[in-house]
SESE-846663 format. One record per atom (N, C-alpha, C): atom name; y, x, z; residue in three letters; residue number from 1. Coordinates in steps of 0.001 Angstrom, whole numbers. Example, Ala and Ser with C-alpha at 12.3 -4.5 7.8 and 13.67 -1.06 7.14 Angstrom:
REM SESE-846663
+------+---------+---------+---------+------+-----+
! atom !       v !       u !       w ! rest !  nr !
+------+---------+---------+---------+------+-----+
!    N !   -5690 !   13190 !    7800 !  ALA !   1 !
!   CA !   -4500 !   12300 !    7800 !  ALA !   1 !
!    C !   -3300 !   13200 !    7800 !  ALA !   1 !
!    N !   -2250 !   12850 !    7080 !  SER !   2 !
!   CA !   -1060 !   13670 !    7140 !  SER !   2 !
!    C !      30 !   12900 !    7870 !  SER !   2 !
+------+---------+---------+---------+------+-----+
***
This chain:
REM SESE-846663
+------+---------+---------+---------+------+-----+
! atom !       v !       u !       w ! rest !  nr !
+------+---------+---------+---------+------+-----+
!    N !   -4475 !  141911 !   80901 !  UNK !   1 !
!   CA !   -4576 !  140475 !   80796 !  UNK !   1 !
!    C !   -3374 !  139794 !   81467 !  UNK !   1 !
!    N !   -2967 !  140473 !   82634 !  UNK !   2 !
!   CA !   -1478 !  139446 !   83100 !  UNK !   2 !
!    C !    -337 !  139711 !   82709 !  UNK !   2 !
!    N !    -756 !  141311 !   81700 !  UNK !   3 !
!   CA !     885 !  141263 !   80864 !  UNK !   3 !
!    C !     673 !  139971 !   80124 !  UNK !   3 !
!    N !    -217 !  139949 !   78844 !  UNK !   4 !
!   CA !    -412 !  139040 !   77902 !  UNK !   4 !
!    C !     125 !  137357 !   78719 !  UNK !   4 !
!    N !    -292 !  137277 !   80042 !  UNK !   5 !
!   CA !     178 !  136267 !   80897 !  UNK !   5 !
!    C !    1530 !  135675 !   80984 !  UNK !   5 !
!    N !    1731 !  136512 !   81248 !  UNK !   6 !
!   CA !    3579 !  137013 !   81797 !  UNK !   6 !
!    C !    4269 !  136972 !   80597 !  UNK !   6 !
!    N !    4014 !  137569 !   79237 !  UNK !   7 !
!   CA !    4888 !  137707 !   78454 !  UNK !   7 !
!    C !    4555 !  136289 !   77851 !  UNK !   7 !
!    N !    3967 !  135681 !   77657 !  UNK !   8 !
!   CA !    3105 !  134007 !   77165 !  UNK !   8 !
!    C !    4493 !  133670 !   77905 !  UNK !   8 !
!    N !    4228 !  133360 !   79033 !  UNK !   9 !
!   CA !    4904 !  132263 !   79873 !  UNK !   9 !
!    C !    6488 !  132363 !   79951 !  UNK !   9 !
!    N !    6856 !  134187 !   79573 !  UNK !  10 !
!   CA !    8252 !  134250 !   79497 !  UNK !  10 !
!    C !    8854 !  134026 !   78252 !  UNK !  10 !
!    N !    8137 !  133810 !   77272 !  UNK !  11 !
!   CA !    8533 !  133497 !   75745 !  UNK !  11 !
!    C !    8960 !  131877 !   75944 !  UNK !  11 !
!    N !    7455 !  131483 !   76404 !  UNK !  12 !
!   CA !    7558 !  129628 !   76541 !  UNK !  12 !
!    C !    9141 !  129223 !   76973 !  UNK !  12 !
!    N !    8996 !  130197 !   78347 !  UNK !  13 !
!   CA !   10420 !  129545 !   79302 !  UNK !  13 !
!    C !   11520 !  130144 !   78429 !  UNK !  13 !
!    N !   11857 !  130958 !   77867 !  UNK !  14 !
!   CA !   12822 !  131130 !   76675 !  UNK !  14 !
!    C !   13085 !  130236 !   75848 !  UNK !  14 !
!    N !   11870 !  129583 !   75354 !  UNK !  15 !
!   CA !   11921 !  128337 !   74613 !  UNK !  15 !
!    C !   12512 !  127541 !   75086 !  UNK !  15 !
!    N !   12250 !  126910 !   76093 !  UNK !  16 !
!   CA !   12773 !  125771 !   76617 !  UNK !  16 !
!    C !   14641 !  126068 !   77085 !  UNK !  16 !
!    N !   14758 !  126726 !   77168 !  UNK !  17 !
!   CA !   15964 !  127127 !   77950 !  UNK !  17 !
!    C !   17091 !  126981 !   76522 !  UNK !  17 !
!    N !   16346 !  127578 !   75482 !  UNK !  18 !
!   CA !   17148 !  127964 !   74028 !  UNK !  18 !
!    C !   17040 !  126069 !   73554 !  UNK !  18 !
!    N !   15705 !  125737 !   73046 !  UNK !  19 !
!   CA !   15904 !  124625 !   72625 !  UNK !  19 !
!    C !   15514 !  123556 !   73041 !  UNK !  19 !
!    N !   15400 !  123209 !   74636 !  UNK !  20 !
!   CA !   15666 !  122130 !   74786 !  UNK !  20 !
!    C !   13940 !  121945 !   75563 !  UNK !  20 !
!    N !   13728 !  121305 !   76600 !  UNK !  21 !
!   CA !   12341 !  120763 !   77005 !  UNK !  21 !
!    C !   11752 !  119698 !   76056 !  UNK !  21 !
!    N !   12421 !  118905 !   75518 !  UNK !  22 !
!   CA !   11832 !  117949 !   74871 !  UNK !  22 !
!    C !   11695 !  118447 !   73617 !  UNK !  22 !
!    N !   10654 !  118076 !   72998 !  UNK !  23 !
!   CA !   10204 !  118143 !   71716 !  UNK !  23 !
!    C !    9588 !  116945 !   71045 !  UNK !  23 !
!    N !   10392 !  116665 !   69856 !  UNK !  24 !
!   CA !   10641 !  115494 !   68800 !  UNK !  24 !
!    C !    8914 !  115374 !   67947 !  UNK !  24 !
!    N !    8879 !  114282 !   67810 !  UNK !  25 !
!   CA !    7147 !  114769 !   66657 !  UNK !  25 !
!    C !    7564 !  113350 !   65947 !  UNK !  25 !
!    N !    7878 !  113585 !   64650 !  UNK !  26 !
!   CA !    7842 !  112186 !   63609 !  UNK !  26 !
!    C !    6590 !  111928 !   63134 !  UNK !  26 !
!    N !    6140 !  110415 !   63307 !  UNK !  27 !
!   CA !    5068 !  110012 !   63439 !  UNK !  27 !
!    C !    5072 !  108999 !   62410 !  UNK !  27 !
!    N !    4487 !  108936 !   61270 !  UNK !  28 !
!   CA !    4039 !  108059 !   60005 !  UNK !  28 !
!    C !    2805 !  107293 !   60062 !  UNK !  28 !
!    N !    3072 !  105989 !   60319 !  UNK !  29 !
!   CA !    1424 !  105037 !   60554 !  UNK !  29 !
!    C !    1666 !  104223 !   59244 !  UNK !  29 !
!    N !     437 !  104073 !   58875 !  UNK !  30 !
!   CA !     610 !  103606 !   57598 !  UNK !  30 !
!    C !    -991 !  102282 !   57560 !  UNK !  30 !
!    N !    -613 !  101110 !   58126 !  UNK !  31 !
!   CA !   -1885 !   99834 !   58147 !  UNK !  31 !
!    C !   -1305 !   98919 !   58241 !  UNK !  31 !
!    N !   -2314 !   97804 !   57929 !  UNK !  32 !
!   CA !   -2028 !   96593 !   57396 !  UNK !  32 !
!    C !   -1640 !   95544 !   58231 !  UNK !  32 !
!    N !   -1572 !   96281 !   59690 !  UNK !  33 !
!   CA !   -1177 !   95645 !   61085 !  UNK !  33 !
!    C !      60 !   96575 !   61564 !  UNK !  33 !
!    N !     938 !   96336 !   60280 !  UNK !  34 !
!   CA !    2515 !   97532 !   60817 !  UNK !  34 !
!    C !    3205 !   96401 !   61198 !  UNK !  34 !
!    N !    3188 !   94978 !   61641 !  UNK !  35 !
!   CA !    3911 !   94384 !   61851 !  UNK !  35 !
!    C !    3635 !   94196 !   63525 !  UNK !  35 !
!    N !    2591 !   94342 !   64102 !  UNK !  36 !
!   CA !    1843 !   94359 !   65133 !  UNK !  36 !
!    C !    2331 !   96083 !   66022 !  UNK !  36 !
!    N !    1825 !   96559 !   65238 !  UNK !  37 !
!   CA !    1941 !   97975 !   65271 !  UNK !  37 !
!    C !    3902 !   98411 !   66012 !  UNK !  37 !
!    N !    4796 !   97796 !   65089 !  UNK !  38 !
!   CA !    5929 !   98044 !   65290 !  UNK !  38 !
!    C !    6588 !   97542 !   66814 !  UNK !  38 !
!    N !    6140 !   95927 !   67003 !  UNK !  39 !
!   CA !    6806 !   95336 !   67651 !  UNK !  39 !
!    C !    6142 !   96465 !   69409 !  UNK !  39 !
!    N !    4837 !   96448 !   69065 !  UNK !  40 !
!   CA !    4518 !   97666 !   70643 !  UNK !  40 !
!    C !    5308 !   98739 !   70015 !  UNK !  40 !
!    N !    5641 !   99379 !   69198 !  UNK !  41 !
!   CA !    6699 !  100333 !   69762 !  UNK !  41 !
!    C !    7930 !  100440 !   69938 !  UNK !  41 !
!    N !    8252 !   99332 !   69082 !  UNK !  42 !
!   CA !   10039 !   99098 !   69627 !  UNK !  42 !
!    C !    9795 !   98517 !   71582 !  UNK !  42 !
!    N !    8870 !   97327 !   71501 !  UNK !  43 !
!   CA !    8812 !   96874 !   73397 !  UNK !  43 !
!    C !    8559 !   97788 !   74342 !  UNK !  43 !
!    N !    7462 !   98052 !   73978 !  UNK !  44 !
!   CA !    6735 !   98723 !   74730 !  UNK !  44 !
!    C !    6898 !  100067 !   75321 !  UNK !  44 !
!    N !    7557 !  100845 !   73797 !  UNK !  45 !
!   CA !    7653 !  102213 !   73966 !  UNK !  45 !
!    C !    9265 !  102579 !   74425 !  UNK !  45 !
!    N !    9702 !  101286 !   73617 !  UNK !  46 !
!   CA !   11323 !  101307 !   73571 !  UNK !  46 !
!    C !   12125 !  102488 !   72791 !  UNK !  46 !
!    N !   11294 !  102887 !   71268 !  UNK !  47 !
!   CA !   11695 !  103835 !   70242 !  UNK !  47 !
!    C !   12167 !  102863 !   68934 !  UNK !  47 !
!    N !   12898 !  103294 !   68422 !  UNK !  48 !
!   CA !   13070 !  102710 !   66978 !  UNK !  48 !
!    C !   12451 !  103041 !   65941 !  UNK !  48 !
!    N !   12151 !  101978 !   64958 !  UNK !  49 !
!   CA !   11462 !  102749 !   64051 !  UNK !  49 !
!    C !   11786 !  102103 !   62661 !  UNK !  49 !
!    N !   11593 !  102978 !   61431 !  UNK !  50 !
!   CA !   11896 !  102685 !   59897 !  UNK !  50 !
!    C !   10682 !  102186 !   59207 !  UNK !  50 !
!    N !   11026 !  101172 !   58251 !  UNK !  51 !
!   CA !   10125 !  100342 !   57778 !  UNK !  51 !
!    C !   10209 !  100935 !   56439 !  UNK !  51 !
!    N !    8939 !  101492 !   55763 !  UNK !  52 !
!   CA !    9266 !  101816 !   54003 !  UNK !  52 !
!    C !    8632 !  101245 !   53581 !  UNK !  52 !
!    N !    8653 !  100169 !   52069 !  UNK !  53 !
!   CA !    7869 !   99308 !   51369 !  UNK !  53 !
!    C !    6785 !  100515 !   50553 !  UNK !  53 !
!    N !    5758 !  100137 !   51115 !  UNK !  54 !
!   CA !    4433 !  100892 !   50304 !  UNK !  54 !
!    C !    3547 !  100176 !   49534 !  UNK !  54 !
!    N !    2637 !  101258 !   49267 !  UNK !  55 !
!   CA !    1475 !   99761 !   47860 !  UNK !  55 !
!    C !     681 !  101068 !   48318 !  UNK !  55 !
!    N !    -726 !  100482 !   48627 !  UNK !  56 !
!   CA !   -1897 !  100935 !   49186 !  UNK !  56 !
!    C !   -2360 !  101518 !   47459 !  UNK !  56 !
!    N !   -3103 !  102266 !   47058 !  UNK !  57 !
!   CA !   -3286 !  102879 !   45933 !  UNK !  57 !
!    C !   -5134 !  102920 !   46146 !  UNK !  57 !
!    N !   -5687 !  104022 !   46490 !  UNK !  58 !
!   CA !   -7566 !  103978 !   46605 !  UNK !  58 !
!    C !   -7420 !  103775 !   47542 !  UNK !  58 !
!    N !   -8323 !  103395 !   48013 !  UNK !  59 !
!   CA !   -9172 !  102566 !   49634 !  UNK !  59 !
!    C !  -10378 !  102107 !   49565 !  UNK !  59 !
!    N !  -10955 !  103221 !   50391 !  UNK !  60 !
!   CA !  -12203 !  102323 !   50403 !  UNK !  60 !
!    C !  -13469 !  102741 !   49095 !  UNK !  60 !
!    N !  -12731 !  103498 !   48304 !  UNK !  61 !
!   CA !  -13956 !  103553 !   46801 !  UNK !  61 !
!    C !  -13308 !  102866 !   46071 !  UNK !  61 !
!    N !  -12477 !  101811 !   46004 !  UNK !  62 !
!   CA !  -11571 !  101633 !   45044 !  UNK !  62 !
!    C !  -10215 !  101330 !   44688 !  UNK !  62 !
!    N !   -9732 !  101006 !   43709 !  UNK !  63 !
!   CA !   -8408 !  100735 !   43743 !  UNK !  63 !
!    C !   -7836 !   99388 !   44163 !  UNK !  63 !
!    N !   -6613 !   99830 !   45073 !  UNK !  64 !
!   CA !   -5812 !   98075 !   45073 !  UNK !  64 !
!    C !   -4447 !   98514 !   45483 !  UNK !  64 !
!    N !   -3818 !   97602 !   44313 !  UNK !  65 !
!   CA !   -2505 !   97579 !   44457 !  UNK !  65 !
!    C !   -1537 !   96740 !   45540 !  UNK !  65 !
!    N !   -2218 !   96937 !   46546 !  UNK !  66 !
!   CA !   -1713 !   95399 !   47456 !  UNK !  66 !
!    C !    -580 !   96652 !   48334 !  UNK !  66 !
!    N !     683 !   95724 !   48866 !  UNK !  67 !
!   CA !    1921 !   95882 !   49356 !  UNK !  67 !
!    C !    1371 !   96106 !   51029 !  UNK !  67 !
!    N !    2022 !   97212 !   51500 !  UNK !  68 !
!   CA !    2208 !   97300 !   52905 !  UNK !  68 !
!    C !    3394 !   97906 !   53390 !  UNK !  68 !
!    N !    3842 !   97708 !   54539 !  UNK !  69 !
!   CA !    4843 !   98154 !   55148 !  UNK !  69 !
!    C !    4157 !   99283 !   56222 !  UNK !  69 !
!    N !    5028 !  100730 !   55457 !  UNK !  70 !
!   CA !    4685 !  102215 !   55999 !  UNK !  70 !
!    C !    6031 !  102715 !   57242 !  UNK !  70 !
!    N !    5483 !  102568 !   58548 !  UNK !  71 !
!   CA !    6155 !  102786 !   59537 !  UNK !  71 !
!    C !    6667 !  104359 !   59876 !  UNK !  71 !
!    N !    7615 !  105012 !   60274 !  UNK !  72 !
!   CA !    7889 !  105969 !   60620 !  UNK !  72 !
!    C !    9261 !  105586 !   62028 !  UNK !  72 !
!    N !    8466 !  106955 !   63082 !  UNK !  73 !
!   CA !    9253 !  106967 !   64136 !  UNK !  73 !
!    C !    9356 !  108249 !   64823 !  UNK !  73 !
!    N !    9977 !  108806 !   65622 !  UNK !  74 !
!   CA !   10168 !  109786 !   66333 !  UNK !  74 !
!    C !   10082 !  109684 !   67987 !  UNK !  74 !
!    N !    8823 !  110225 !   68613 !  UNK !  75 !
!   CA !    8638 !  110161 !   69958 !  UNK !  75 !
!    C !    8768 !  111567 !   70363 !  UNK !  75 !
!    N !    8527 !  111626 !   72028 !  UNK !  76 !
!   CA !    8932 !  112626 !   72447 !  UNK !  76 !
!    C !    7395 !  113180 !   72535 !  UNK !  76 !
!    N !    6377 !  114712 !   72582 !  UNK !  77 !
!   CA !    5715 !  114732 !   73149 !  UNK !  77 !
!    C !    4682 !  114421 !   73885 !  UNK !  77 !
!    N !    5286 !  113969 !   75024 !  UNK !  78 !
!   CA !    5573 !  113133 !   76285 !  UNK !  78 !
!    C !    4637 !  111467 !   75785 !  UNK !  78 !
!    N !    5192 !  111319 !   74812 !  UNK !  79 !
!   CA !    5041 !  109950 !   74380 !  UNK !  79 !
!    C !    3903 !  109706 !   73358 !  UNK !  79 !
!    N !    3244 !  110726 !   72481 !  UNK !  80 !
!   CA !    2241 !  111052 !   71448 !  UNK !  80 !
!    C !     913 !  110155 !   72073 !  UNK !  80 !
!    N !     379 !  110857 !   73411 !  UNK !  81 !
!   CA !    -829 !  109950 !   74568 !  UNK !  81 !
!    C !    -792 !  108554 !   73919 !  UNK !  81 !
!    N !     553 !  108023 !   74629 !  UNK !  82 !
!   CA !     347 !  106213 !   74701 !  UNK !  82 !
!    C !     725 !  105970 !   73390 !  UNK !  82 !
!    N !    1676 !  106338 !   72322 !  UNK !  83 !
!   CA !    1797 !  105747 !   71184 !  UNK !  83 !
!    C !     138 !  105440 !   70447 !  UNK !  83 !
!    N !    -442 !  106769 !   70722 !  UNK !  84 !
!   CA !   -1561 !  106510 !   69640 !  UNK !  84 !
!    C !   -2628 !  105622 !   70617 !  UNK !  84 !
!    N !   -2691 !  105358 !   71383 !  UNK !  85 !
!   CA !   -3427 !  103883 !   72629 !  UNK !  85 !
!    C !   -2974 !  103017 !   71912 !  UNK !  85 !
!    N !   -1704 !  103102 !   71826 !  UNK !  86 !
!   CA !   -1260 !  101511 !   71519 !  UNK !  86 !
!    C !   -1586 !  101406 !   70076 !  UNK !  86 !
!    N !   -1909 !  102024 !   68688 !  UNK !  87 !
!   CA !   -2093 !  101754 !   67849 !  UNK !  87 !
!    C !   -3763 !  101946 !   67832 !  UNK !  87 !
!    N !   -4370 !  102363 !   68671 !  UNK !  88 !
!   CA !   -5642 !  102693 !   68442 !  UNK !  88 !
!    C !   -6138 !  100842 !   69108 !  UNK !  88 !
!    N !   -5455 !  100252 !   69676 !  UNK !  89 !
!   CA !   -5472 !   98746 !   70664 !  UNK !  89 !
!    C !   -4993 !   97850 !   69054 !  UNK !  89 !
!    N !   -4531 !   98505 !   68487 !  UNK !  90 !
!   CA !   -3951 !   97186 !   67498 !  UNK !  90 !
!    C !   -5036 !   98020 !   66538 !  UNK !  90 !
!    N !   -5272 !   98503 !   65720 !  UNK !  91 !
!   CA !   -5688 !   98852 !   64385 !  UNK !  91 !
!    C !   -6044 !  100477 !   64353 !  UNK !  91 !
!    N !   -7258 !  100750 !   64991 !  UNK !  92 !
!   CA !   -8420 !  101863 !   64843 !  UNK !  92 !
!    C !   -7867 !  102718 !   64128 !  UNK !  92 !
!    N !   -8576 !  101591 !   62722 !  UNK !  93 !
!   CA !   -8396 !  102224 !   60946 !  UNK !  93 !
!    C !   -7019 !  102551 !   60752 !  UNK !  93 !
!    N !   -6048 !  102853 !   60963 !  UNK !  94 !
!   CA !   -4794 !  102755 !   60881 !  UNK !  94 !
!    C !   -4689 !  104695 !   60709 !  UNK !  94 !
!    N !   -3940 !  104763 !   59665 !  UNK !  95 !
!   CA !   -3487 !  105963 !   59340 !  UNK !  95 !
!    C !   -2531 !  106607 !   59435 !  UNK !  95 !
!    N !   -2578 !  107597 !   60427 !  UNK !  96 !
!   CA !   -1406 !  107762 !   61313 !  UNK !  96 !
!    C !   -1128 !  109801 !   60818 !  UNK !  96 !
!    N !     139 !  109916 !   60744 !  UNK !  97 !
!   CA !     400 !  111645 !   60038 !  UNK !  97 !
!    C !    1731 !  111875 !   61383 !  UNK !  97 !
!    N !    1589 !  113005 !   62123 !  UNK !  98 !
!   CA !    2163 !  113322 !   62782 !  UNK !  98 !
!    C !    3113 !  114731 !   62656 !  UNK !  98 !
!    N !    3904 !  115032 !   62500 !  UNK !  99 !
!   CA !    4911 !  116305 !   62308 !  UNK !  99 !
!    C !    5782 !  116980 !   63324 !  UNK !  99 !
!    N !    6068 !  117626 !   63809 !  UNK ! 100 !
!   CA !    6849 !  118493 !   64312 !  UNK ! 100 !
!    C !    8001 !  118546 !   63844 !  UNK ! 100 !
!    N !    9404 !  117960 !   65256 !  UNK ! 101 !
!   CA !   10402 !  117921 !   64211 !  UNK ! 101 !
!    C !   11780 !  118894 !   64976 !  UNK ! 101 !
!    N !   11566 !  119808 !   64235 !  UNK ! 102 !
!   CA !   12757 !  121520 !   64793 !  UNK ! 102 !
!    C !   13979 !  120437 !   65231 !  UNK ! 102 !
!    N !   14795 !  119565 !   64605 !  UNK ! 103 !
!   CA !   15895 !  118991 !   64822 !  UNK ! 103 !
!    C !   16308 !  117439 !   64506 !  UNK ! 103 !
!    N !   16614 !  117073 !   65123 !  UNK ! 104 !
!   CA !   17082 !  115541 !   65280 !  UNK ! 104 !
!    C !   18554 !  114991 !   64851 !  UNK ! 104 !
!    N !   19447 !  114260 !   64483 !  UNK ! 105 !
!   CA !   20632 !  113866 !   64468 !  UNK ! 105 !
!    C !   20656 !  112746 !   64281 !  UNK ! 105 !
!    N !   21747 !  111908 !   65288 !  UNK ! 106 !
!   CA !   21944 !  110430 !   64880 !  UNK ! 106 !
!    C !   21044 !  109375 !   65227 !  UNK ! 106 !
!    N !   21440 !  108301 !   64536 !  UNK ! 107 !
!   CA !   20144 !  107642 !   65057 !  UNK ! 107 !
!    C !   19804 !  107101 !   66561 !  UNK ! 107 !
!    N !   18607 !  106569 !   66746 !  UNK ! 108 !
!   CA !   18260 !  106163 !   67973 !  UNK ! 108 !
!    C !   17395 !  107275 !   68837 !  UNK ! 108 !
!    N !   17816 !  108220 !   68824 !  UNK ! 109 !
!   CA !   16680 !  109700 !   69102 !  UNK ! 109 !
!    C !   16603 !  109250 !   70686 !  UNK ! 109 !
!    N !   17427 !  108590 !   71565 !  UNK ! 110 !
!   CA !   17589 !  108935 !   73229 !  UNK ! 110 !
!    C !   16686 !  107036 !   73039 !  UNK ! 110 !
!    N !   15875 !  107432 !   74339 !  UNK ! 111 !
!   CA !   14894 !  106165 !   74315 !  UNK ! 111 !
!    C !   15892 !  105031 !   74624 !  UNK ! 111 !
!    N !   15639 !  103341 !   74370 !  UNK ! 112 !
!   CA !   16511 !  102211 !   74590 !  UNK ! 112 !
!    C !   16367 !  101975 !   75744 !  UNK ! 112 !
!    N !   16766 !  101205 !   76748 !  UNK ! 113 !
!   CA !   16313 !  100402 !   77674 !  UNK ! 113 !
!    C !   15692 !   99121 !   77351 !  UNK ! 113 !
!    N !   14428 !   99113 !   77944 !  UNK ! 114 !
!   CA !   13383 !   98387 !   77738 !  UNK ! 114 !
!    C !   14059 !   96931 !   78784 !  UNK ! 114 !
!    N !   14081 !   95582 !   78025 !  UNK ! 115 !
!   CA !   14071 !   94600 !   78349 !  UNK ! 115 !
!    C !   12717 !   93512 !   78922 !  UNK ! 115 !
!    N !   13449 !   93305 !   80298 !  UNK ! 116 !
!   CA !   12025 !   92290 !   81101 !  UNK ! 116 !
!    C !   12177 !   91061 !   80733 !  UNK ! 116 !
+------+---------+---------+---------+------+-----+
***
């Protein structure tokens, strides 16, 4: 049992050493409060995030073609806890797809400084 221990924990720390402690997770919320939704994570969280024009399709038992704006962003880990607080504080129902992301480039990947 403390090989299985030992070799666990020496793989992990390999990990980290090879690629990095932080780990990226792109996060897709997709509700009708993405305008609400956005502004706590650009303030609050101090991440950037991409706006894609969507059209809601079934919902609910039926169809509707009504327009929403489908959010996508990249937090650290670290950051997964309070992002989903803060959208669970704005919009429950809110449909949120989370991914694992091997590599990053460009962009706003390093957090902003948050303005008082």
């Amino acid at each position: 049992m403390y090989s299985i221990l030992t070799y666990f924990s020496a793989s992990k720390t390999v990990d980290f050493l090879i690629e990095g402690i932080e780990e990226y997770t792109g996060v897709t919320i997709i509700s009708v409060k993405s305008d609400e939704i956005r502004t706590a994570v650009t303030e609050k969280l101090g991440r950037g995030v991409t706006i894609y024009k969507g059209e809601r399709g079934y919902f609910g038992g039926n169809f509707e073609n009504r327009e929403l704006n489908i959010l996508y962003t990249v937090v650290t880990r670290l950051e997964i806890n309070r992002l989903n607080q803060e959208i669970e504080k704005i919009d429950p129902s809110a449909f949120v797809v989370m991914s694992s992301i091997k590599d990053t480039r460009g962009g706003m990947i390093r957090k902003r400084p948050l303005h008082k």
